[in-house]
C-alpha angles and dihedrals in degrees: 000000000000128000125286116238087247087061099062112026112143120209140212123202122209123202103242086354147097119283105247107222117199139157093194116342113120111247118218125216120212135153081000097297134095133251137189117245091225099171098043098234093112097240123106114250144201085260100045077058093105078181094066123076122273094248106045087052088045087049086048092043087045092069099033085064125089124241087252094052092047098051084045078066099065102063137068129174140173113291130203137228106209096231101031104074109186125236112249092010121127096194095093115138120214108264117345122272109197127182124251087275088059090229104094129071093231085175123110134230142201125181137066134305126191082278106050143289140279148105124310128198134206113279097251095054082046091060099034107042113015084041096218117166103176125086138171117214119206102159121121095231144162111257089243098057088041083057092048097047090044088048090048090054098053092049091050092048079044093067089056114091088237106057110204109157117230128265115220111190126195147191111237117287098182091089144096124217131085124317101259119172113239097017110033103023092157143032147154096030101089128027107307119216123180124277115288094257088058083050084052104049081042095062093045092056094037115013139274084266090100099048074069086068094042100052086046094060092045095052091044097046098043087043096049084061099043096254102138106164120063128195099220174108117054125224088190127128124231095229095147113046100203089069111135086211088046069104107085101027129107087239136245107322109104092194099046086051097053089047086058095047089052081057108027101052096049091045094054103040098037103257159000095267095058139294109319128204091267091046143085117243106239122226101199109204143246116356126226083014123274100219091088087089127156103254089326094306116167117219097221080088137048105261094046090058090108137077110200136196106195089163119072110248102006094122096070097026093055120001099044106045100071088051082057100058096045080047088058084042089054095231106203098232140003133215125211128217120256083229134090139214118268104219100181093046092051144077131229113309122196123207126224094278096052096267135134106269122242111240102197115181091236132110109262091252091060099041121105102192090059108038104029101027100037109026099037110022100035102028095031104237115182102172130090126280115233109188120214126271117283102011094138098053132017104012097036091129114178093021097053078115086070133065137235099276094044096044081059094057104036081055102047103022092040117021093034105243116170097189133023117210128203116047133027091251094169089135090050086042092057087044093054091051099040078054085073102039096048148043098275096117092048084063105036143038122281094214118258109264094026134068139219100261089054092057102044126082101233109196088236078065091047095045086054102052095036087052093046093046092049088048096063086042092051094038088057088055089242094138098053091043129345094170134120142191112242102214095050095054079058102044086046087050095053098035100136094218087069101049092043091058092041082055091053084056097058098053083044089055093057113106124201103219094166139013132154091182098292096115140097094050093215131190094259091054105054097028099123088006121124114231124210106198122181134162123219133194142146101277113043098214093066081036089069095041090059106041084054090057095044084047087053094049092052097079095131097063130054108259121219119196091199123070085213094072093038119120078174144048117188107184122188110201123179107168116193131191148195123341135275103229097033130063117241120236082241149021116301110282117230100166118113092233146125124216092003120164119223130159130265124248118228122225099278086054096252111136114262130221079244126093143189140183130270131183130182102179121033096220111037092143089060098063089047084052095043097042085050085040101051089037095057097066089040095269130151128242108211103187124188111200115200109218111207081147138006091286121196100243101177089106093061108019080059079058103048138077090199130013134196135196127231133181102197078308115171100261088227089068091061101046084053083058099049087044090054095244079124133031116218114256101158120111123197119274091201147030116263108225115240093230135289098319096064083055099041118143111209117220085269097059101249114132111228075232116063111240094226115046121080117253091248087070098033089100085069094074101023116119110268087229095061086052122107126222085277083052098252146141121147110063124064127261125212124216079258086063089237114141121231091215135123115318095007124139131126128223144212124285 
């Protein structure tokens, strides 16, 4: 087997200058320094200069680069590893081909994935003849094999005449919680903190000095591994609870987001100027905000193509402020969201000057006002746009009149995309140019509402992605060296200070909603005291893998199996519903329920006679069994409920004597909290709905709860006659009379 690259970079030191890192590109000495030869012609050039500014070397190497090699810039799609398949991808070869290294999938494949379908190359001939530089990596890997993959890719890229390094994104990997495609791609390899609502309901109990820390570990970790892009983090709102991404966001609290993101995007990227050379470039996610759904709906599928704002003036009071403040930070690159505005269904909007918003029909991606006049020419934005995934294909809403080649050039010439994700469209991409440059329009049809120049990719279009891309790509350093050791990307994963402070974060995440006492669950109280301890979950396989693991974490108290002898009940309950990629018959379910009936939606989203079944926790009945079991002889139910989204909790908190919150919290940090090791400081990120009602469509298709509006103002708009004698309706209130709502947690007396 030959060498990996990692095996045999060779490296340049400059007095008072970057270390230059290269398997076989000529170096070029010049004034006593070195330089890299990045075009291959052998002259030093204004871009090999690492002593100009990124993008004045990005604007030189623009123009050095073909038509073919340009267009190759606007697009980035998963990428696979060879003998890392990931879980819920379709883009598995048969049987793995990997080159001589034994680090790159050198196997082809042909079918569809979630995003579309074509024909896939090795990853050699990826590199070396289609060009492409952008790739996404989903795969769940060690951090060395991460290093030598990334190395593997830049000494192939290497071998071409123009040198660009290539650009690996990822989805975060700091996080715990389940593996899911699309949202979780990765856990448990680098220090796993808990999810970003637990670092949410962290910072509101303790202070956003920790997200410092946090955003520390991630930059010096990805970095340590040469991943340096990552997808995240997301300045949206959580405005409607019963959406499916409601998981991954820092809740509903506009100011405390956009207090994160003043920490969380300099820390990562280096600084607040921009990414530096030691740094991770940032993709904040998903411009306008994507909270403002229609009843939840998520825009992967049809009915949850629409944002609506159904509230004047929410767009600016709640969605945009957050984007702001990324924008200040100079976040590196923005993603829009797959969905459009719903101009019918909203009221008046206002942009960033004062003025009445445009409302163009069009996916985010594809919408000037928003992107180019907004974004750019009113907030100031300088970075690249990268478009979600998918946006060309299956989830092209307002432009499924267009084809591929047009949709290309309607996103990037138009709307002012930088970077197509999804699919390697490099042939659409070349249609959509040679439009421009030919007779096709003379021929055929320039679709009603749109003209020639918007649909067309005009090289002045191609020059400006292609320089803002680059920028990013010269201002991380990646030209002058984009390799990493191996071993020390895993000695810096599994450095202990980092997981011990991401520990701290995840007892600091725990929230007390309800305790009559009960809690902590000190020494002295369950000293001769027999304990019941069960997991539940959705799906009761998982159930009984968990509950084995709780029941092994529990040594220092004597264990029942038998709620009857039980003076304690510890319940572990972590609901889950829908999924991520499907719509659901119905609305989102957020009851804790089992079995439950609830009525089906039709296509335009309005609630149907018909009904079907949801249930979020398998086992619902038991808890009702074990909480009348372990009453009944004077015992106490302790419940921990697991928030991936605002669940309804009146089924479990009626149950138990004392609740706690998680947020893909490690269920030994809670246990530290309800032993009293730790005492509870998190406070909750988001309202927790009442019950259906609070949620009720009416046979219209307007929610009683404006979409886009946070639970903590919810109240606002909420009937007078639902309200109670504190004039409120919305947020759930326990048999203590406390509200789950914003800000709330109890502590320990």
């Amino acid at each position: 087997m030959a060498k990996k690259a990692s095996e045999h970079v060779k490296y340049y030191e400059n007095p008072n200058g970057p270390v230059l890192g290269t398997v076989s590109r000529k170096i070029i000495e010049k004034d006593g320094l070195y330089f890299k030869d990045i075009d291959g012609s052998g002259e030093f050039k204004a871009f090999d200069d690492w002593r100009l500014p990124a993008k004045e070397r990005a604007q030189a190497y623009a123009k050095a680069l073909t038509t073919k090699e340009k267009i190759a810039q606007l697009f980035i799609s998963d990428w696979r590893m060879g003998k890392y398949p990931v879980p819920g991808s379709s883009m598995e070869t048969e049987g793995v081909v990997l080159d001589e290294s034994g680090t790159l999938d050198e196997g082809e494949f042909t079918g569809k994935t979630i995003f579309g379908e074509q024909h896939l190359p090795g990853t050699s001939v990826l590199l070396k003849e289609w060009f492409s530089r952008h790739l996404i990596l989903r795969a769940n890997a060690t951090a060395e094999d991460i290093t030598d993959w990334m190395n593997q890719l830049h000494a192939v890229a290497e071998e071409c005449e123009h040198f660009i390094p290539v650009s690996v994104a990822s989805n975060s990997r700091n996080e715990n919680g389940e593996v899911v495609f699309g949202m979780n791609d990765a856990a448990g390899v680098f220090a796993a903190w808990p999810g970003t609502l637990g670092i949410a309901a962290a910072a509101k109990g303790t202070g956003t000095d920790l997200v410092d820390r946090f955003a520390s570990c991630v930059k010096k970790e990805w970095n340590a591994c040469g991943l340096r892009k990552g997808y995240m983090y997301m300045a949206d709102i959580m405005t409607d609870p019963r959406w499916q991404r409601s998981y991954g966001t820092f809740g509903e609290d506009p100011e405390l987001v956009c207090e994160i993101m003043e920490h969380l995007i300099p820390g990562i990227q280096g600084s607040k100027d921009g990414v530096t050379t030691d740094g991770v470039a940032v993709t904040t996610k998903h411009f306008p905000g994507g909270g403002a759904r229609e009843n939840g709906f998520d825009p992967h599928y049809a009915a949850g193509q629409w944002n609506v704002y159904a509230t004047e003036g929410s767009l600016q009071k709640y969605h945009i402020p957050a984007f702001k403040v990324a924008v200040k930070n100079h976040t590196s690159s923005i993603m829009p969201y797959y969905s459009k505005p719903a101009a019918q269904k909203s009221a008046a909007q206002q942009d960033c000057l004062g003025n009445s918003m445009k409302f163009e029909p069009f996916g985010f991606a594809y919408n000037r006002p928003f992107i180019q006049e907004m974004l750019r020419d009113q907030m100031g934005f300088e970075g690249y746009i990268n478009s979600d995934t998918g946006i060309v294909h299956n989830m092209c809403w307002g432009v499924e009149m267009l084809d591929t080649a047009e949709r290309i050039g309607f996103a990037v010439n138009h709307a002012g995309v930088d970077v197509i994700s999804g699919l390697f469209d490099q042939e659409a991409g070349m249609e959509a140019y040679n439009r421009g440059k030919n007779d096709y329009y003379d021929v055929h049809p320039v679709p009603e509402g749109f003209t020639k120049e918007q649909l067309v990719l005009t090289d002045e279009a191609l020059d400006r992605a292609v320089t803002r891309t680059l920028t990013e790509l010269f201002a991380l350093g990646m030209f002058e060296n984009p390799y990493r050791d191996a071993g020390e990307a895993k000695a810096v994963s599994a450095e202990q200070a980092d997981w011990e402070e991401a520990a701290r974060v995840h007892r600091q995440s725990v929230v007390l909603l309800k305790n009559d006492g009960t809690l902590p669950l000190t020494k002295e109280k369950y000293t001769g005291k027999k304990v019941y301890a069960e997991a539940f979950k959705k799906d009761p396989k998982q159930a009984e893998k968990a509950t084995e693991a709780l029941r092994e974490m529990l040594q220092n108290v004597t264990l029942t199996e038998n709620p009857e002898e039980a003076d304690f009940a510890i319940l572990m309950v972590s609901p889950s519903s829908g999924e991520y990629f499907n719509a659901t018959p119905g609305y989102l379910e957020l009851d804790i329920c089992e079995n439950k009936e609830v009525c089906n939606v039709d296509a335009e989203g309005k609630p149907e006679k018909e009904t079907h079944t949801e249930t979020t926790l398998s086992g619902l009945h038991r808890i009702r069994e074990i909480a009348r079991t372990v009453h009944a002889r004077g015992g106490k139910v302790i419940a921990n409920i697991n928030f991936t989204l605002a669940w309804e909790v009146g089924n479990i908190e009626s149950q138990a004597d004392a609740l706690l919150a998680g947020f893909d919290t490690y269920p030994s940090a809670t246990l530290d909290v309800l032993f009293g090791e730790f005492a509870p400081v998190g406070k909750l990120p988001v309202t927790l709905p009442k019950d259906d009602s609070v949620l009720a469509v009416d046979e219209n298709g307007v929610c009683i709860s404006p979409n886009d509006v946070p639970g903590y103002d919810k109240d606002l708009y909420m009937p007078e006659s639902m309200k109670d004698e504190n004039g409120k309706a919305y947020a759930y209130r326990d048999a203590a009379g406390n509200y789950y709502e914003l800000n709330f947690g109890l502590e320990y007396k």
